[in-house]
N, C-alpha and C positions, 0 to 999 in steps of 0.2 A: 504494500500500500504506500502510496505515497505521501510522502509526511505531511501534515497539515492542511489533506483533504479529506472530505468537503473542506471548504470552508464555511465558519458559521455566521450565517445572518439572520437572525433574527425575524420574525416577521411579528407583526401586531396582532392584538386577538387569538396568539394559540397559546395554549396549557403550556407547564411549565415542567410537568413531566408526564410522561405517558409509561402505563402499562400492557405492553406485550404478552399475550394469552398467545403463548407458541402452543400450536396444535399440528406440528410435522410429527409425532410419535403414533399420534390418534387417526386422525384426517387424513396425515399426507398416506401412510404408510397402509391405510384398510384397504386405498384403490392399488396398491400395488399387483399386478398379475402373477407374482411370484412371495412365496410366504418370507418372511425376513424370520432368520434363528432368533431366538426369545434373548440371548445371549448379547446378541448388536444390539437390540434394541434398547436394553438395560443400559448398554456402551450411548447410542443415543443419547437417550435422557438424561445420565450422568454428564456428557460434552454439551449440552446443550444449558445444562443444570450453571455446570462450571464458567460458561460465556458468558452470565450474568443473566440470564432469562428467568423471572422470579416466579412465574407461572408458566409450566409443560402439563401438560395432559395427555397423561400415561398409554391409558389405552380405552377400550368396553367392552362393558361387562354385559353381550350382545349374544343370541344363540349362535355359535358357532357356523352354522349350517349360512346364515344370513351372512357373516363377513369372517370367512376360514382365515384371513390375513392376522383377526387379531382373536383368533381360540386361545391363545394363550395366556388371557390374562390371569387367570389363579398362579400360573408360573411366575410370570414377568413383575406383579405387582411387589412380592417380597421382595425381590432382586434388589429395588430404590428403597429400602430402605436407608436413611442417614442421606440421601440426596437435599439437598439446602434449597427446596426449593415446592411450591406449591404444588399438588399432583392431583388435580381433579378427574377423574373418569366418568365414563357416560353411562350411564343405567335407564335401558328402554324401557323397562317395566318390573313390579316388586322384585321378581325371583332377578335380575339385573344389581336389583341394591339389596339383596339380601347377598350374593353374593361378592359387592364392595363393600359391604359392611362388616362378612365375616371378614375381610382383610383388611381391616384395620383405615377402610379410607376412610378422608374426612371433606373433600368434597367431593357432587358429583352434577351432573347435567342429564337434564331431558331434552328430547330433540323433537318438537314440534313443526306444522309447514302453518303457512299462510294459504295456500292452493289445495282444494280436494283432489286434484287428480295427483299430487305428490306424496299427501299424506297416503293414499290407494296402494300408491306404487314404492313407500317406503315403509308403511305400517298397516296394510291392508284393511286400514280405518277410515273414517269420516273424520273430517276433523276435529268435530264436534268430541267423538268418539275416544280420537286420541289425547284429547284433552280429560277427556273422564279418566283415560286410563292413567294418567301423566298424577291425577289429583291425591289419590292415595301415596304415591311415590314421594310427594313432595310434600305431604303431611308428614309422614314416617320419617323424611328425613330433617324434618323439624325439626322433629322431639327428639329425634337421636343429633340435635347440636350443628348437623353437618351445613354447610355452606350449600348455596343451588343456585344450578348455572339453567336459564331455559334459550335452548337455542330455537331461533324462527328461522327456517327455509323459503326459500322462493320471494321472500319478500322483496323484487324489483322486478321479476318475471320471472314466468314460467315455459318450460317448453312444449308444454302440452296444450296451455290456458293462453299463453302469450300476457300481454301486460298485465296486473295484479293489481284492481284498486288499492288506494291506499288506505281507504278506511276498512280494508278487509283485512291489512294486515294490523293497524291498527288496534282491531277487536281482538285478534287473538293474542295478540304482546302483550292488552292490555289482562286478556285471561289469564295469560302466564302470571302476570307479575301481583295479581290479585290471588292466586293461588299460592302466594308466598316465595317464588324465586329471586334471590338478590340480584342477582346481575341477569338480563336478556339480551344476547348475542343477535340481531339484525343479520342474517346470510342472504348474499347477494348470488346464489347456489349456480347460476349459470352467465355470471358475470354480465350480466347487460345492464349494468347503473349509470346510471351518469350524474354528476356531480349535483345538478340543478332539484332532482329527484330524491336524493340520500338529505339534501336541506329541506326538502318541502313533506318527506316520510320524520324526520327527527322533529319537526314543530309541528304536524299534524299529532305525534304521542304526547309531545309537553303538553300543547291545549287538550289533550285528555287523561292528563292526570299523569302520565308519567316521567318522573325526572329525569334529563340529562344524567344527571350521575348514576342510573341504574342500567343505560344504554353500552352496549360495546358496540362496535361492525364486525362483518368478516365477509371481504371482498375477493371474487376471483377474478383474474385478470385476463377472460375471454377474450377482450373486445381493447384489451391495454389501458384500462379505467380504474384499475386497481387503487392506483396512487391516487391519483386525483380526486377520487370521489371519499379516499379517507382522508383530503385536507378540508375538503368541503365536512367532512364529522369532526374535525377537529378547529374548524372552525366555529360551528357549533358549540363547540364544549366536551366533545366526547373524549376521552383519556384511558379506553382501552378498547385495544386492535387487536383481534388476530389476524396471526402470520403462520406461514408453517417455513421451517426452514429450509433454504432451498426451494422451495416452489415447491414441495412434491405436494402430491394427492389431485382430487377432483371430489367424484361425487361418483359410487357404483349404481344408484337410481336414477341419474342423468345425466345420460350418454353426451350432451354440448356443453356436461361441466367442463372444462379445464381445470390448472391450478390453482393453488390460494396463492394471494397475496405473498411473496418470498420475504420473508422475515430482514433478509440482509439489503433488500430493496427499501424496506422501508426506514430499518434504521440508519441507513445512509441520509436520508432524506429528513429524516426527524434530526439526526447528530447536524447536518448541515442548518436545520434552524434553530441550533441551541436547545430541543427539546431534552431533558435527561430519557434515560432509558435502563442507566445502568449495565446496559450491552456491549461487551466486549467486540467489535465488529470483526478483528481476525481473527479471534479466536470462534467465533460463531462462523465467517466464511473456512475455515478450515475444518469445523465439522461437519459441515456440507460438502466438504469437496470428498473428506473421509467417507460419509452416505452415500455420495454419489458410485463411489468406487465399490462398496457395500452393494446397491443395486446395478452394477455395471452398465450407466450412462452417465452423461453431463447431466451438471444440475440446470433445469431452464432459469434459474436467475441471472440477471445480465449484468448482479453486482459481485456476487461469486464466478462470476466467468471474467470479468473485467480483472479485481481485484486477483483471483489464480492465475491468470494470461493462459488461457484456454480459450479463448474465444475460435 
């Protein structure tokens, strides 16, 4: 890397630090076509842990049959133990968090859509439906203390529905977070946002009740809108991004996801306006170039390829 780049400027109206919800252990690595040894991945989360990343999201706790990539979490979960660093996992339904709970985790997420034909084609529910299922999970994991993440899909478009009201997505954010989840993750699942849209979907939830500070994004970078449309959420006031590192993942329920947001993408971009992040940026692009060599290709981010001279 070259010394003393980015350079930092500043800009007006953005946070002063931003939190990174690395989701390349969960996300990037479920659409992998090839299973990753439970052993790398432990390797992962520990380099990823170590780069300054204060939230990774380990793995889910998912029927095997649905995403064979990450059967392994009863292995893999012990492995982090004494890792310094937050470790949320996903749990679709009770027997999901009855099983993060026998192990010892302390947060986890549910994974909602905005669109009926995704929640069909990801939960074989209504979505109405999957929000009854989602409600006992997130009770239970009240009283058992744990933290809860609700993620929303589709909320900019869908592949099946095309454009997504936004007071459709809305309603259901607004369910999530009435059901008790602290933070709800915004997925932009087949990358078609645009900046103007991610400003007018975040002031449409403030005028209904819900805060900024309970809001995160998670943007894929289909259409190369990734960046842009999380300064437009940071313009806002929004102060947690996911990324996964290296670009990897997409979405196994839809087939014109692409990748997430590349983690080293965006912290370039955030280090360049003085935002903290607490991220190590070589040390994060050298675990990426390690993963990459792990799944035998380049990483598609164009800051780990610049910064390795791989391009």
């Amino acid at each position: 890397m070259t010394t003393g780049l980015p350079m930092r400027v500043p800009a007006p109206g953005l946070p002063a630090r931003v939190r990174i919800h690395e989701v390349g252990p969960r996300d990037g690595l479920q659409n992998e076509k090839t299973v990753v040894p439970t052993a790398t991945k432990a390797e992962f989360v520990r380099r990823l842990a170590a780069a300054g990343l204060s939230t990774v999201e380990a793995t889910s706790f998912v029927h095997p049959k649905w995403v064979p990539q990450l059967a392994d979490a009863e292995d893999l979960f012990p492995l982090l133990t004494g890792v310094p660093a937050r470790l949320p996992v996903l749990v679709p339904n009770e027997r999901g968090l009855d099983r993060a709970l026998a192990l010892g985790a302390r947060e986890v997420a549910v994974f909602a859509s905005a669109t009926e034909s995704f929640a069909k084609a990801n939960l074989n529910r209504t979505v109405d439906e999957a929000l009854a299922m989602f409600e006992p999970v997130v009770t239970r994991a009240i009283e058992q203390g744990l933290r809860i993440r609700g993620y929303l899909s589709m909320c900019f478009g869908d592949p099946w529905e095309g454009p997504v009201p936004v007071d459709q997505v809305v309603r259901v954010t607004k369910a999530l977070a009435e059901m008790g989840c602290d933070e709800l993750s915004l997925g932009d699942t087949i990358g078609v946002a645009t900046p103007g849209h991610v400003t007018r979907l975040l002031q449409s939830l403030n005028e209904a009740g819900v805060p900024t500070s309970r809001l995160a994004v998670h943007f894929h970078d289909t259409y190369g809108q990734a960046l842009s449309n999380t300064l437009a959420a940071l313009q806002h006031g929004v102060t947690t991004v996911d990324a996964s590192a290296g670009g990897l993942g997409g979405c196994p329920y839809a087939k014109s996801a692409t990748g997430n947001l590349a983690t080293e993408d965006l912290v370039w971009m955030l280090d360049g306006l003085g935002i903290e992040t607490g991220v190590d940026l070589a040390a994060l692009t050298a675990t990426s170039v390690w993963m990459a060599e792990q799944l035998g290709r380049p990483s598609p981010s164009r800051t780990v390829r610049a910064l390795s001279h791989k391009e």
